[in-house]
Legacy VTK file of the C-alpha trace (Angstrom):
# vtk DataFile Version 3.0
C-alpha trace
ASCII
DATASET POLYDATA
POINTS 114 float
23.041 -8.131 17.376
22.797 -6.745 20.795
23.151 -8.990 23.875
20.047 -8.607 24.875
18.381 -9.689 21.436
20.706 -12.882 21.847
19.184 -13.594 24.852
15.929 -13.245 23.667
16.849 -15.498 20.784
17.743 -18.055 22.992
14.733 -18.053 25.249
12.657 -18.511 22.275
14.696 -21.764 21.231
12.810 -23.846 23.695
9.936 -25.159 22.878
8.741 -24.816 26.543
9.589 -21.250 27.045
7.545 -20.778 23.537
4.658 -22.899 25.193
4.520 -20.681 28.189
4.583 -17.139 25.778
1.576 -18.695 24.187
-0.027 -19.211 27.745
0.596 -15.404 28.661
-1.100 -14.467 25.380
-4.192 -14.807 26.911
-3.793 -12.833 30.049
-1.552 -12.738 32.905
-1.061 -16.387 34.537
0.370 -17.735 38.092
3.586 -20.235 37.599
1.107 -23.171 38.835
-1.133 -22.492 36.037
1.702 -22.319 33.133
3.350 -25.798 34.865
-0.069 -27.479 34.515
-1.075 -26.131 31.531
2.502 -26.787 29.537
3.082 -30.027 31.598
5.881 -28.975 33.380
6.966 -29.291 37.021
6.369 -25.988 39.085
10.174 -25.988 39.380
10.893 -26.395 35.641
8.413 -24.294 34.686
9.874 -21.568 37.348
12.932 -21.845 35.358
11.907 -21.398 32.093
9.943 -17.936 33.749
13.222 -17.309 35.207
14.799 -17.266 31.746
12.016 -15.596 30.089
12.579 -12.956 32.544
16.071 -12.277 32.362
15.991 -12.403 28.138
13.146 -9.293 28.930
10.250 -11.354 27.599
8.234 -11.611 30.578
7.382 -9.387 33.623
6.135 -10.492 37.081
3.908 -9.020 39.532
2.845 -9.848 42.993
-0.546 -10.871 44.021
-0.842 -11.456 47.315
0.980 -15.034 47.732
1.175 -15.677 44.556
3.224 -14.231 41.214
1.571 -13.351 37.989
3.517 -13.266 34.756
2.866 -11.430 31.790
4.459 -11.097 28.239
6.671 -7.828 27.731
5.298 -6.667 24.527
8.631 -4.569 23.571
10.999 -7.239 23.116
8.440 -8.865 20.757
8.117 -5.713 18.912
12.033 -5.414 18.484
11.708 -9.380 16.874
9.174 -8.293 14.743
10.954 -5.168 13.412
14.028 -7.289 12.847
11.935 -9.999 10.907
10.593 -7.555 8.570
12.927 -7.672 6.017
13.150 -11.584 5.755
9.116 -11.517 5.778
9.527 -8.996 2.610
11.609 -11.047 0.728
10.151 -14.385 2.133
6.670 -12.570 0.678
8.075 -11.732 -2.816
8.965 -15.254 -3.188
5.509 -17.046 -2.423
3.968 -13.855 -4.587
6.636 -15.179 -7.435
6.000 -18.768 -6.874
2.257 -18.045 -6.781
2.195 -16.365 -10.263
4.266 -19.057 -11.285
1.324 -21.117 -10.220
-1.210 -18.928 -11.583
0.618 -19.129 -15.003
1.169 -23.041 -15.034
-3.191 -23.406 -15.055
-3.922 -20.739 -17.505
-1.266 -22.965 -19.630
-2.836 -26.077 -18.381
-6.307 -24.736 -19.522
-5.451 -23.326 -22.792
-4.395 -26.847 -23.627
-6.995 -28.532 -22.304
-9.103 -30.404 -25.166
-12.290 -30.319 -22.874
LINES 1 115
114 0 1 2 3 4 5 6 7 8 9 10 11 12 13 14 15 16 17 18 19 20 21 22 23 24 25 26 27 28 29 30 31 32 33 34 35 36 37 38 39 40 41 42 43 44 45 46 47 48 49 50 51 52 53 54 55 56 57 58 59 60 61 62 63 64 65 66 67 68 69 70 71 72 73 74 75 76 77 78 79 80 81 82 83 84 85 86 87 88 89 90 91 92 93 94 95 96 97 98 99 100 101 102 103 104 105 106 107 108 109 110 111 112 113
């Protein structure tokens, strides 16, 4: 794994940073929003952009006074790409598991005096 997918690993440990991603979903957002909105202090929540940032997750833009952040949709990409295998095989187990299931109530039925 590279170092830069190691970083982005680690930024997506916190539960804060993951707060403020789900923020950004909807739109690019000022630090004073994300703080409020995640319940952070403007500095905490600064630093949590800060990492964000440097892990490639996040981009920022001026706006007069202010600075809006915005998810890097790359980075995400990359995740999901590596995920895809363990979603396959994650998959073929709830499909087995399911016909399992499916199997179990036909049995169930069959013997079902009712």
């Amino acid at each position: 794994m590279s170092d830069m997918a190691t970083a982005v690993w680690s930024a997506l440990a916190d539960p804060s940073r993951r707060a403020i991603l789900d923020r950004l979903l909807h739109g690019p957002r000022p630090v004073g929003d994300l703080a409020r909105e995640c319940g952070l202090s403007q500095p905490g929540a600064s630093k949590h952009l800060r990492v964000l940032r440097e892990a490639g997750l996040v981009d920022v833009q001026r706006d007069a006074q202010r600075r809006l952040y915005a998810i890097r949709p790359a980075p995400m990409a990359e995740l999901d790409a590596w995920l895809a295998p363990y979603r396959r095989l994650w998959n073929a187990r709830l499909d087995a598991l399911g016909d399992r299931l499916d199997a179990q109530a036909t049995d169930d039925r069959k013997g079902d005096p009712s």
